[in-house]
C-alpha positions as CSV (number, residue, x, y, z in Angstrom):
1,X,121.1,152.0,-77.4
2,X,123.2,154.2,-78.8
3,X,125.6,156.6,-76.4
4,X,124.8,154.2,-73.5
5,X,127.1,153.1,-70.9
6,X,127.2,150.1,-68.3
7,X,125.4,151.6,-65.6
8,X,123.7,154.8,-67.2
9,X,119.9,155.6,-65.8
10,X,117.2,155.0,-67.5
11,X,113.6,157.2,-67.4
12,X,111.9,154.0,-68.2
13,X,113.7,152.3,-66.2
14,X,112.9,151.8,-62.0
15,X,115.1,150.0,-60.0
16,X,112.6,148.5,-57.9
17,X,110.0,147.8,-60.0
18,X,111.7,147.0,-63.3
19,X,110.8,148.2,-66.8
20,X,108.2,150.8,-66.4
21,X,105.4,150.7,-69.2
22,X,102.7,153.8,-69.4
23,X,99.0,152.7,-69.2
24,X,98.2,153.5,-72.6
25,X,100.9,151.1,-74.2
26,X,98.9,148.4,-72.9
27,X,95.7,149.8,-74.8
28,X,97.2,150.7,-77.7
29,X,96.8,154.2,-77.5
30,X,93.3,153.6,-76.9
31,X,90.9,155.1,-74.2
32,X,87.9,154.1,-74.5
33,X,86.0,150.0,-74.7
34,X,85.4,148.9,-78.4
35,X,81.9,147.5,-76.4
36,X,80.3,148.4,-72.9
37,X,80.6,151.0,-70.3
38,X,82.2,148.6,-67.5
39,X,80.5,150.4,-64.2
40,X,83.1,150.3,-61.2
41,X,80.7,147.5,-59.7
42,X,79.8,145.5,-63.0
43,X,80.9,141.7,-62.2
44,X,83.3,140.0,-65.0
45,X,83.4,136.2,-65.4
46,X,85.3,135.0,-67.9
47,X,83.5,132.3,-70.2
48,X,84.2,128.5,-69.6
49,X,87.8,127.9,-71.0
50,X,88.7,130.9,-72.0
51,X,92.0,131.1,-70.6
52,X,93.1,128.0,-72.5
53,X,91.5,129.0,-75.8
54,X,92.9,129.7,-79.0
55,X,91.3,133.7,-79.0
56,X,92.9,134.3,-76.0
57,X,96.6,133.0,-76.9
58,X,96.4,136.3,-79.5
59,X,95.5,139.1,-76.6
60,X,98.1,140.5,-74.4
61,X,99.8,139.3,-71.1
62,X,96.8,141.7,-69.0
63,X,94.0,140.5,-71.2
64,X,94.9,136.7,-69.6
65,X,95.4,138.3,-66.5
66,X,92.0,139.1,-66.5
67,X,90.8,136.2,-67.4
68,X,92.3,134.3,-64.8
69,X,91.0,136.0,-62.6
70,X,88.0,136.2,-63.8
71,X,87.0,132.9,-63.6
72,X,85.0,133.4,-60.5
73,X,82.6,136.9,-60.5
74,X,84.7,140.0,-59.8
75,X,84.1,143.4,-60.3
76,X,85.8,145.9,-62.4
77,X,87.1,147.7,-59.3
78,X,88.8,144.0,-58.0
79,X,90.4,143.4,-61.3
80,X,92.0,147.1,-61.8
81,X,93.5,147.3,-58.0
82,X,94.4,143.5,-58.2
83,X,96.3,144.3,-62.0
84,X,97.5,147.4,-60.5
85,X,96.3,149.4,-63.6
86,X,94.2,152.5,-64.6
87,X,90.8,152.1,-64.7
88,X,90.7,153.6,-67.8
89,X,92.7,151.1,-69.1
90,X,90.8,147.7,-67.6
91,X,88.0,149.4,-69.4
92,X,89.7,149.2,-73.0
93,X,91.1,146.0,-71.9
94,X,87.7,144.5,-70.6
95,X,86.4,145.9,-73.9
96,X,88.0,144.0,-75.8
97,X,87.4,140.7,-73.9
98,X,84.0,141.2,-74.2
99,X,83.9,142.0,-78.7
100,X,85.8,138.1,-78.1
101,X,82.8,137.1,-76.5
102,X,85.5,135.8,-73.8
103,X,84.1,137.3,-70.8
104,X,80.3,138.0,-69.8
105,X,79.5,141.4,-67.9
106,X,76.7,141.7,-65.1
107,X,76.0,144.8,-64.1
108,X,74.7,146.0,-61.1
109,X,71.2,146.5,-60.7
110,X,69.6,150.1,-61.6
111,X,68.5,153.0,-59.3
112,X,64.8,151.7,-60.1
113,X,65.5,149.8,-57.0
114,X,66.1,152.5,-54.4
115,X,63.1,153.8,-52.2
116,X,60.7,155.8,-53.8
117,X,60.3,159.4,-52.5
118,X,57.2,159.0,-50.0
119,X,59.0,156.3,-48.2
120,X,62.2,157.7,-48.0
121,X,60.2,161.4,-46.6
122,X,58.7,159.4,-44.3
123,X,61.9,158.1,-42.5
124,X,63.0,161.4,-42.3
125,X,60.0,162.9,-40.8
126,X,60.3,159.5,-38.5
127,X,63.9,160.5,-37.5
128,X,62.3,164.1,-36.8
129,X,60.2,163.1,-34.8
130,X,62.4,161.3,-32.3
Protein backbone atom coordinates (compact mmCIF):
# COMPACT_ATOMS: atom_id res chain seq x y z
CA UNK A 1 0.00 0.00 0.00
CA UNK A 2 1.61 2.62 -1.42
CA UNK A 3 2.03 6.19 0.79
CA UNK A 4 0.96 4.15 3.93
CA UNK A 5 2.34 4.66 7.27
CA UNK A 6 2.35 2.42 10.54
CA UNK A 7 -0.76 3.50 12.03
CA UNK A 8 -2.58 5.38 9.11
CA UNK A 9 -6.71 4.69 9.07
CA UNK A 10 -8.16 2.80 6.88
CA UNK A 11 -12.02 3.34 5.31
CA UNK A 12 -12.12 -0.43 5.00
CA UNK A 13 -10.85 -0.82 7.90
CA UNK A 14 -12.98 -0.90 11.59
CA UNK A 15 -11.24 -1.22 14.58
CA UNK A 16 -13.72 -3.27 16.22
CA UNK A 17 -14.93 -5.31 13.86
CA UNK A 18 -11.99 -5.93 11.61
CA UNK A 19 -11.77 -5.85 7.77
CA UNK A 20 -15.03 -4.49 6.61
CA UNK A 21 -16.29 -6.19 3.24
CA UNK A 22 -19.52 -4.64 1.38
CA UNK A 23 -22.48 -7.14 0.82
CA UNK A 24 -22.08 -7.23 -2.75
CA UNK A 25 -18.35 -8.65 -2.70
CA UNK A 26 -19.71 -11.55 -1.22
CA UNK A 27 -22.20 -12.07 -4.37
CA UNK A 28 -20.04 -11.08 -6.78
CA UNK A 29 -21.60 -8.06 -7.81
CA UNK A 30 -24.67 -9.98 -8.14
CA UNK A 31 -28.30 -9.13 -6.86
CA UNK A 32 -30.47 -11.40 -7.65
CA UNK A 33 -30.68 -15.82 -7.08
CA UNK A 34 -29.38 -17.75 -10.30
CA UNK A 35 -32.70 -20.05 -9.07
CA UNK A 36 -35.74 -19.33 -6.60
CA UNK A 37 -37.35 -16.43 -5.05
CA UNK A 38 -36.31 -17.47 -1.24
CA UNK A 39 -39.63 -16.01 0.69
CA UNK A 40 -38.51 -14.49 4.16
CA UNK A 41 -40.23 -17.65 5.68
CA UNK A 42 -39.14 -20.42 3.09
CA UNK A 43 -37.23 -23.22 5.24
CA UNK A 44 -33.56 -24.20 3.98
CA UNK A 45 -32.01 -27.61 4.82
CA UNK A 46 -29.07 -28.38 3.44
CA UNK A 47 -28.80 -31.93 1.65
CA UNK A 48 -27.14 -34.94 3.61
CA UNK A 49 -23.34 -34.25 3.55
CA UNK A 50 -23.15 -31.32 2.03
CA UNK A 51 -20.96 -29.56 4.13
CA UNK A 52 -18.23 -32.15 3.66
CA UNK A 53 -18.65 -32.50 -0.08
CA UNK A 54 -16.44 -31.83 -2.81
CA UNK A 55 -19.10 -29.00 -4.48
CA UNK A 56 -19.12 -27.29 -1.46
CA UNK A 57 -15.16 -27.06 -0.81
CA UNK A 58 -15.39 -24.64 -4.20
CA UNK A 59 -18.19 -21.98 -2.71
CA UNK A 60 -17.28 -19.32 -0.41
CA UNK A 61 -16.70 -19.12 3.46
CA UNK A 62 -20.87 -17.83 3.68
CA UNK A 63 -21.99 -20.40 1.32
CA UNK A 64 -20.62 -23.17 4.13
CA UNK A 65 -21.95 -21.02 6.65
CA UNK A 66 -25.13 -21.66 5.36
CA UNK A 67 -24.86 -24.97 5.17
CA UNK A 68 -23.91 -25.52 8.47
CA UNK A 69 -26.49 -24.15 9.65
CA UNK A 70 -28.69 -25.49 7.59
CA UNK A 71 -28.53 -28.75 8.53
CA UNK A 72 -31.59 -28.60 10.56
CA UNK A 73 -34.86 -26.49 8.78
CA UNK A 74 -34.25 -22.79 9.09
CA UNK A 75 -35.70 -20.09 7.42
CA UNK A 76 -34.28 -17.51 5.27
CA UNK A 77 -34.90 -14.82 7.85
CA UNK A 78 -32.78 -17.16 10.62
CA UNK A 79 -29.89 -17.57 8.29
CA UNK A 80 -29.54 -13.73 7.16
CA UNK A 81 -29.77 -12.33 10.99
CA UNK A 82 -27.70 -15.29 12.25
CA UNK A 83 -24.86 -14.45 9.12
CA UNK A 84 -25.39 -10.93 9.83
CA UNK A 85 -25.91 -10.21 6.13
CA UNK A 86 -28.35 -8.48 3.62
CA UNK A 87 -31.07 -10.23 2.71
CA UNK A 88 -30.46 -9.55 -0.63
CA UNK A 89 -27.37 -11.13 -0.44
CA UNK A 90 -28.54 -14.70 1.43
CA UNK A 91 -30.76 -14.60 -1.56
CA UNK A 92 -27.89 -14.74 -4.31
CA UNK A 93 -26.06 -16.78 -1.86
CA UNK A 94 -28.96 -19.34 -1.23
CA UNK A 95 -29.33 -19.20 -5.01
CA UNK A 96 -26.55 -20.59 -5.66
CA UNK A 97 -26.73 -23.39 -3.16
CA UNK A 98 -29.76 -24.45 -4.52
CA UNK A 99 -28.38 -24.52 -8.88
CA UNK A 100 -25.66 -27.11 -6.59
CA UNK A 101 -28.53 -29.02 -5.67
CA UNK A 102 -26.82 -28.59 -2.04
CA UNK A 103 -29.66 -27.33 -0.23
CA UNK A 104 -33.55 -28.06 -0.64
CA UNK A 105 -36.12 -25.00 -0.20
CA UNK A 106 -39.72 -25.50 1.45
CA UNK A 107 -41.68 -22.82 1.17
CA UNK A 108 -44.36 -21.71 3.17
CA UNK A 109 -47.73 -22.69 2.35
CA UNK A 110 -49.96 -20.30 -0.03
CA UNK A 111 -52.72 -17.77 0.79
CA UNK A 112 -55.19 -20.58 -0.58
CA UNK A 113 -55.12 -21.51 3.00
CA UNK A 114 -56.50 -18.35 4.71
CA UNK A 115 -60.41 -18.10 5.48
CA UNK A 116 -62.46 -17.54 2.67
CA UNK A 117 -64.50 -14.33 2.63
CA UNK A 118 -68.03 -15.49 4.14
CA UNK A 119 -66.27 -16.81 7.07
CA UNK A 120 -64.09 -14.20 7.81
CA UNK A 121 -67.55 -11.50 7.29
CA UNK A 122 -69.10 -13.52 9.63
CA UNK A 123 -66.57 -13.01 12.60
CA UNK A 124 -66.73 -9.56 12.02
CA UNK A 125 -70.43 -9.28 12.07
CA UNK A 126 -69.91 -11.73 15.26
CA UNK A 127 -67.52 -9.20 16.92
CA UNK A 128 -70.34 -6.56 15.97
CA UNK A 129 -72.61 -8.01 17.49
CA UNK A 130 -71.11 -8.22 20.97
Amino acid sequence: MRGDTPGQHHDWLDDDAGPVVRPYTVTGGRVRPVTGGFDLLAFVLAAPGAATSPDAAHFQPEHRSILAMAVDPISVAELAAGLDLVLGVVRVLLGDLLAAGLIAMYEPSSAAQFPDDDVLQAVVNGLRAL
